[in-house]
Each structure stands twice: as C-alpha cells, then as structure tokens.
C-alpha positions as a Python dict, from the first residue, in 0.01 Angstrom:
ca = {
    (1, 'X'): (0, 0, 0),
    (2, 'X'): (322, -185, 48),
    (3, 'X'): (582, 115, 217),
    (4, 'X'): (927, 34, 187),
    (5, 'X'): (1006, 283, 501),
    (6, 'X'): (730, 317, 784),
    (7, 'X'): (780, 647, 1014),
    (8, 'X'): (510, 748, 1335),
    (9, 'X'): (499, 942, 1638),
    (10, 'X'): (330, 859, 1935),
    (11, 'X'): (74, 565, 1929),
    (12, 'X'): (116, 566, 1554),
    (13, 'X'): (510, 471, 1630),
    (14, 'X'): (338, 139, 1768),
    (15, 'X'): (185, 140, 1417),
    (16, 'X'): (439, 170, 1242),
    (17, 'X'): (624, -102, 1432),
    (18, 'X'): (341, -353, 1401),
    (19, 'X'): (339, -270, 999),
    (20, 'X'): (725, -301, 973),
    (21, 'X'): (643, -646, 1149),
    (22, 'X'): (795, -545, 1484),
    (23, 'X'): (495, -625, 1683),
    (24, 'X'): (219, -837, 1609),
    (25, 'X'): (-148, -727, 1649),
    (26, 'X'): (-234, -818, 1979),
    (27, 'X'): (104, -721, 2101),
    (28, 'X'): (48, -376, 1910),
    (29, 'X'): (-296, -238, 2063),
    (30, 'X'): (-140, -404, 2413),
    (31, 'X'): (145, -142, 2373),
    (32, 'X'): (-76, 154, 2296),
    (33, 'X'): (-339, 34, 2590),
    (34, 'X'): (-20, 37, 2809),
    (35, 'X'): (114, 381, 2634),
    (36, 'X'): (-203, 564, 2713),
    (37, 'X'): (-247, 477, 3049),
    (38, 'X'): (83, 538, 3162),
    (39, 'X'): (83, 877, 3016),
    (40, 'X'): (-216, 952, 3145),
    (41, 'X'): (-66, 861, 3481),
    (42, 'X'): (230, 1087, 3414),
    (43, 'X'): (7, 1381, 3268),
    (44, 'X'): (-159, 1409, 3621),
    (45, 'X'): (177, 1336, 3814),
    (46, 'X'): (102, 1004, 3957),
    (47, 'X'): (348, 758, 3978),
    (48, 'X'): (251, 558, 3658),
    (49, 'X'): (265, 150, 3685),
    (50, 'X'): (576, 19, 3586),
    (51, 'X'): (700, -36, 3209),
    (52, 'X'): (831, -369, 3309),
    (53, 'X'): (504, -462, 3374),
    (54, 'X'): (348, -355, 3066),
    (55, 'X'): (603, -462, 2814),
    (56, 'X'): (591, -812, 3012),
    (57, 'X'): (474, -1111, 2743),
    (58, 'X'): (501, -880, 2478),
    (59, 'X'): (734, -1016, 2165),
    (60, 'X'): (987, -793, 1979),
    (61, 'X'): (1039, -938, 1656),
    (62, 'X'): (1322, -824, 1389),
    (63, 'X'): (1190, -549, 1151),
    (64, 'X'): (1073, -683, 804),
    (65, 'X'): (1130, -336, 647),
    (66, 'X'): (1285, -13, 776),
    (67, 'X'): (1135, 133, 1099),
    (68, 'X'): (1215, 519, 1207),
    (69, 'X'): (1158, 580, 1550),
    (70, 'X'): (937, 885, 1574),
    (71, 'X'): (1130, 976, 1922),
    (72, 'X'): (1460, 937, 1838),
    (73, 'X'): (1520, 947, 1439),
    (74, 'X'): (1675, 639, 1487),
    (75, 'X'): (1648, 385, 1138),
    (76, 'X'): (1611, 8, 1242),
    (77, 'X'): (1689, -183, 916),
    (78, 'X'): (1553, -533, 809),
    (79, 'X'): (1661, -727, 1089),
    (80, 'X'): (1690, -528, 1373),
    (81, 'X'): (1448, -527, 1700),
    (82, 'X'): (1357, -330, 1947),
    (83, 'X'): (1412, -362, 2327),
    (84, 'X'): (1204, -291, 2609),
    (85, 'X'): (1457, 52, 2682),
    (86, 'X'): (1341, 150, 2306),
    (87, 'X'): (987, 167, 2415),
    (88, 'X'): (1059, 363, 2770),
    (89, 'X'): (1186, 592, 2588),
    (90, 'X'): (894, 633, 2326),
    (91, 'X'): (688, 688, 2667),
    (92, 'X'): (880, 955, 2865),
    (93, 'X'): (1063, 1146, 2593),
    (94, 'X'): (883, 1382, 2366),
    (95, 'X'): (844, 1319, 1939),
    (96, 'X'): (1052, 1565, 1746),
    (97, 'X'): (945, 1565, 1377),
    (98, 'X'): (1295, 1745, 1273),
    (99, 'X'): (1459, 1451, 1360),
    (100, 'X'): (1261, 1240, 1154),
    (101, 'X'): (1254, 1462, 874),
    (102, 'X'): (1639, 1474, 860),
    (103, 'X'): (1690, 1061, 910),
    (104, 'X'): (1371, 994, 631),
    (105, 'X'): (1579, 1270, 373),
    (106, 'X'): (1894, 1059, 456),
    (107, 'X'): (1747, 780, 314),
    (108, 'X'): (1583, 947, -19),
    (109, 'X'): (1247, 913, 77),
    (110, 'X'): (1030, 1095, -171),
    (111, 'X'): (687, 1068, -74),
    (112, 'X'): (508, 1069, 252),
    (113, 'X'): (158, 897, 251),
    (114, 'X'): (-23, 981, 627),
    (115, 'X'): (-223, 736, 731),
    (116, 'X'): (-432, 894, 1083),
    (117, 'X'): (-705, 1101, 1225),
    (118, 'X'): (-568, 1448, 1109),
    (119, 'X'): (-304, 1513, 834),
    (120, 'X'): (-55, 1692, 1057),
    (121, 'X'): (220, 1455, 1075),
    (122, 'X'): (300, 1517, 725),
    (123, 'X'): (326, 1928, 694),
    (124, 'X'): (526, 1868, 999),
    (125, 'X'): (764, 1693, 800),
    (126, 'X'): (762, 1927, 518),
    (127, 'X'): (857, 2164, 775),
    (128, 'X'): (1148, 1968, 929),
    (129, 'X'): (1302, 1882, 605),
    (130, 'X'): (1622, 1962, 491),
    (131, 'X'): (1700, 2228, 261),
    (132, 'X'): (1908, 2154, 24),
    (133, 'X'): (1976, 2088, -324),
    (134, 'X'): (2056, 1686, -304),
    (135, 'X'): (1703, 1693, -66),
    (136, 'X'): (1381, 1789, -248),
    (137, 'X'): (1108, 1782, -17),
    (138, 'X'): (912, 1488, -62),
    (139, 'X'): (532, 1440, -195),
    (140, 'X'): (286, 1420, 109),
    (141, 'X'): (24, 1248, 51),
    (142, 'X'): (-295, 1307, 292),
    (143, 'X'): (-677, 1168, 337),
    (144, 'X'): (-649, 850, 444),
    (145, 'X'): (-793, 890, 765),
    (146, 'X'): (-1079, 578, 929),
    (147, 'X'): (-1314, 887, 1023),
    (148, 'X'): (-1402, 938, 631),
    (149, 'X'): (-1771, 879, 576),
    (150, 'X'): (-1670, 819, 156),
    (151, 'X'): (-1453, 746, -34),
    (152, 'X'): (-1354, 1077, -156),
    (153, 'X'): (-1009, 1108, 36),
    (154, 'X'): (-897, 763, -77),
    (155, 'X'): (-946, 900, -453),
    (156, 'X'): (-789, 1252, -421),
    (157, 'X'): (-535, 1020, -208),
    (158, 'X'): (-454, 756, -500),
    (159, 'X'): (-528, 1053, -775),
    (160, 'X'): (-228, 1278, -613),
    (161, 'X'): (-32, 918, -542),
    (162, 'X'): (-73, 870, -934),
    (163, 'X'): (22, 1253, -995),
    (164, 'X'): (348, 1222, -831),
    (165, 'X'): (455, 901, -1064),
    (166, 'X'): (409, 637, -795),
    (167, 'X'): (302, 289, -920),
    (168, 'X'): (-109, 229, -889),
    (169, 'X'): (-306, -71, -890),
    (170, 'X'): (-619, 60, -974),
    (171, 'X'): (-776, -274, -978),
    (172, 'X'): (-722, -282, -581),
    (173, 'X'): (-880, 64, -540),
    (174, 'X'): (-1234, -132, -590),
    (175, 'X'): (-1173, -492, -495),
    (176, 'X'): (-1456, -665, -344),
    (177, 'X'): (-1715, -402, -568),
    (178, 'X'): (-1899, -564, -856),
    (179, 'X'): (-1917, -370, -1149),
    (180, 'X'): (-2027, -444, -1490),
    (181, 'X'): (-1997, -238, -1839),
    (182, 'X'): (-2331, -78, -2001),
    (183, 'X'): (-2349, 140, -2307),
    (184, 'X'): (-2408, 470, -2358),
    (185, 'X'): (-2394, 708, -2592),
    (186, 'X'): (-2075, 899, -2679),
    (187, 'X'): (-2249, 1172, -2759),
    (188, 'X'): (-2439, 1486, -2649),
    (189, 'X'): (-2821, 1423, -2799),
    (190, 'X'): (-2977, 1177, -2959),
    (191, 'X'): (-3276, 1384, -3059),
    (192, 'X'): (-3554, 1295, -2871),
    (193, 'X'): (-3725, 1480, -2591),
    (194, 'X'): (-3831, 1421, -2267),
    (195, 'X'): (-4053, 1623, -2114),
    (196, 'X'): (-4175, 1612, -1758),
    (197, 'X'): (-4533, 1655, -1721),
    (198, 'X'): (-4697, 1860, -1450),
    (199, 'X'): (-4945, 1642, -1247),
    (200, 'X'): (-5299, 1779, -1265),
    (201, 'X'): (-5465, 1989, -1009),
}
C-alpha cells in the first residue's frame, strides 16, 4: 500500500508517524515503549518518569507525506516535523476521532484502509464525519489486522479495495508464492466415472 495521508490514535499515531517517515524504526517502537509506560504510570497515579527523558536521542524528521495527529486533528504536510511538545501532548491528552474525521474530510479523503488489532478506528470515523453534501463519507476498508491466521481478510480487504475503484496490483497480493498454470477442463463432465470402492470386511 502506498497512502498518500496516514491518520492513528494512540500507539498507532507513532505508526503513522514512522510510515509518513517522521520517525524511524527504532525511534518508533522507542516512543511507544516510552508511551506505554508512562501511561501506565499515570493510569495508577504515580508520578510517571519524565518525557524529556524518553524523547531524549530520539530524531524528528520532516514528514514525507501528510501526517494527522490523532490527538489534535492537526495536518503536518510534506515537510513539516514534530517537536518533543507534539508528543507530550499525544501522552496526556485524550484521541478524539471527530476531530480527525473533520481534518481527513477537509482534505477529500475517500477511503479509509485500518491497519490494527480490531477494526474500530474506522466506524469511528464514519461516525465523526461530516455531513454534508460536498463530504461523502469515505470507503473503510477493514481486515488487515497481524492476528489473522489466513489470508482471508487481506482478500475481502483488496476485493472491497478493488470494489471501491482504487488502483490494485494484484501481482503484489502473492509475491514471493510460486505458482504455475495446469489445465483443466472447462467443462462439467467428461463422461467417465469414478467410483469409490468399499474396502472388504
């Protein structure tokens, strides 16, 4: 998938920094380490370890692609960073998906594809979304969660992706698979019979 606008709340807001290049990897999962144990701290009203101290050695790089902030609506463009302040704020303040909504139907988004453990994020949306004429609620498009056993929600994923009119590379959908053609027939019989036979007692 290549997004052209990357929206999260949460821990997945330090995903979708580290896909709209914001963060590298490392600096990523040493965010969300930092993130969950400083609300943890705040959850059982201790006085949590200081966000200096976490965000310390961690590099904010300029966006590649448009970022919304899951906590504040806010759209960083190509370009922009974020500051330490940005990410205090992610911690202490709580995600509003209205706000979201309204900022990703200001800039024409039309279709939603929720990467995660749950699809909740995007019905929230769909909730939150404007209604108006100029506004059509968006496509959301759910199952592509790392907890699938099969492939099955990646298919109904692509197969709804394909529904709504959005380009598909089908040849990526099984990259890395070896396949090969055989024949068969295209049709129903070919008049033979093949009957199972009952093993003697």
């Amino acid at each position: 998938m290549r997004p052209g606008i990357v929206f999260g709340q949460g821990a997945g807001e330090i995903a979708a920094a580290q896909a709209a290049g914001m963060l590298s990897l490392e600096d990523g999962l040493r965010l969300a380490a930092a993130r969950g144990r400083l609300t943890g701290a705040m959850a059982q009203a201790d006085s949590p370890a200081s966000l200096e101290d976490a965000l310390a050695g961690i590099t904010m790089s300029p966006a590649a692609l448009t970022f919304v902030s899951g906590t504040t609506g806010h759209a960083s463009r190509p370009g922009d960073a974020l500051t330490g302040d940005d990410w205090k704020q992610q911690v202490v303040e709580p995600a509003d998906p209205g706000t979201g909504a309204t900022t990703l139907a200001d800039l024409e988004v039309d279709a939603i594809v929720e990467i995660g453990p749950d699809a909740t994020l995007g019905p929230a949306m769909l909730s939150g979304w404007p209604q108006t004429a100029e506004r059509a609620a968006p496509v959301v498009i759910t199952g592509l969660h790392p907890s699938a056993v099969d492939d099955a929600g990646i298919a109904a994923a692509v197969a709804k992706a394909w529904e709504a009119g959005l380009p598909v590379r089908f040849e990526g959908l099984f990259a890395g698979e070896a396949r090969r053609r055989i024949s068969v027939p295209g049709y129903p019989f070919q008049r033979r019979s093949f009957w199972m036979r009952s093993p003697k007692r």
